[in-house]
C-alpha positions, 0 to 999 in steps of 0.5 A: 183563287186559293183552292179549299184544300190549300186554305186548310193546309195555310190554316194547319201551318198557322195553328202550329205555329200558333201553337194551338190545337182545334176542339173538334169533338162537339161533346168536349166543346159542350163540357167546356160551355156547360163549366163556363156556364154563361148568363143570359146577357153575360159578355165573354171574351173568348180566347182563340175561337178557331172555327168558332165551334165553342163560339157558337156554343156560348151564343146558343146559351145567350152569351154576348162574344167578343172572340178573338182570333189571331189568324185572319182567314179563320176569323173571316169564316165566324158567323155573322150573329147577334151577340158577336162580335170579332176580333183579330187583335191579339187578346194578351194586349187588350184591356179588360173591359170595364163591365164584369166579364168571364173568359172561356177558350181553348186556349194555345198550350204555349200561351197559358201562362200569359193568358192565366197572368192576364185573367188574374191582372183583370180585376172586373173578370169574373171568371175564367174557364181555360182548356189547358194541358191536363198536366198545367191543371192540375198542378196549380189546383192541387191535384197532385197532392202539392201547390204551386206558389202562384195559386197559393199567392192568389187564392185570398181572390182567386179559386182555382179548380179542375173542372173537367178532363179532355182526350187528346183525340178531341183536338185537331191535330191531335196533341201529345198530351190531353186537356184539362179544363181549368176554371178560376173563380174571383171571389166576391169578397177575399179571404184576406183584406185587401190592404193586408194582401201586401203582408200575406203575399210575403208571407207566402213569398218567405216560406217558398225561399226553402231557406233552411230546407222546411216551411217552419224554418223558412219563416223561422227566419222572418217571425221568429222560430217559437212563433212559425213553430206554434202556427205550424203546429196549429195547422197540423204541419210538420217540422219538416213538411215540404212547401208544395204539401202545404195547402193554401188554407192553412197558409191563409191561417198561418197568416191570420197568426203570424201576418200582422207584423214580421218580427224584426 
């Protein structure tokens, strides 16, 4: 029989080469339950349970779990409880559940963009609370004064913020960088109708080609440039002003003024 000393260096190796880092301080694993913030009764499927520390902490709070994790020797050692269930699957291959639902996980830094893809292709997902690299966080909230295509893409449905900040000293082994707690919120009713989506989304897709080096040239081009002119001007934009400073609101009202039909 595999000694205790010889499992947890077997459960190290996987977590490496899984990519992910444990949250071993009890205070951060709070912070991330307290964002999630789960109904009584509510199912969350949580990415990654590790040890089950958050685990535990959203059946405290009543939630109904369904945890994944990958590595059969750390989802042997789950508690048995009412409420949970677990699973070894891999969480990027299975299908929402058809019930509303949020996601909570600290999730492998490698995998964050397939796990943000899936939660934005899950259309019962209510919300989704993410413990990222503070850097990823930030970037697609907007924190550094500029926004990313993606966020800008999906904020007619999806709110994106940056609900909290975790030391690298939380996480055993300790990562190189530290983590940022990242939520994203289905609104209930979009900002844009949903049989204009196809038409805002490329409206956004044309100011992120960088043709002609500006957000009003790059659209210029599509709507004609008196018109992307006068939506710029109506959203305090620049001439020149860079694609990343552009905020998702004002893209959302230069859509309501140029969206209807490009200009042919």
């Amino acid at each position: 029989m595999a000694s205790s000393f010889s499992r947890r260096r077997e459960h190290a190796r996987v977590r490496r080469i899984l990519g992910q880092n444990l949250l071993a301080d009890q205070a951060a694993v709070r912070e991330l339950a307290d964002v999630a913030a789960p109904a009584e009764g509510e199912l969350i499927l949580e990415v990654g349970a590790g040890r089950g520390r958050l685990t535990g902490e959203l059946l405290r709070r009543r939630a109904r779990v369904i945890a994944y994790e990958i590595d059969a020797g750390l989802a042997a050692a789950l508690p048995v409880a009412e409420g949970l269930s677990v699973r070894t699957e891999d969480f990027l291959t299975v299908a929402p559940p058809r019930e509303p639902f949020s996601v909570v996980g600290n999730i492998p830094y490698a995998l964050t963009s397939a796990v943000v893809d899936w939660c934005l292709g899950a259309r019962t997902m209510r919300q989704a609370t993410l413990l990222t690299q503070w850097e990823y966080a930030r970037k697609r909230t907007g924190d550094y004064g500029r926004w990313s295509r993606l966020t800008v893409l999906t904020w007619p449905e999806i709110a994106w913020e940056l609900a909290g900040h975790v030391p690298r000293t939380a996480f055993r082994p300790v990562p190189r960088v530290d983590g940022g707690i990242l939520r994203l919120r289905r609104r209930p009713v979009p900002l844009v109708r949903e049989d204009l989506l196809p038409r805002y989304r490329a409206l956004v897709e044309c100011g992120f080609t960088g043709l002609g080096g500006s957000v009003q040239a790059s659209l210029g081009r599509r709507y004609g440039q008196r018109q992307a002119a006068a939506a710029c001007r109506a959203v305090r934009l620049t001439p020149g002003v860079p694609v990343g400073e552009v905020w998702p609101e004002q893209w959302i009202t230069m859509f309501r003024l140029l969206g209807a039909r490009p200009r042919r």
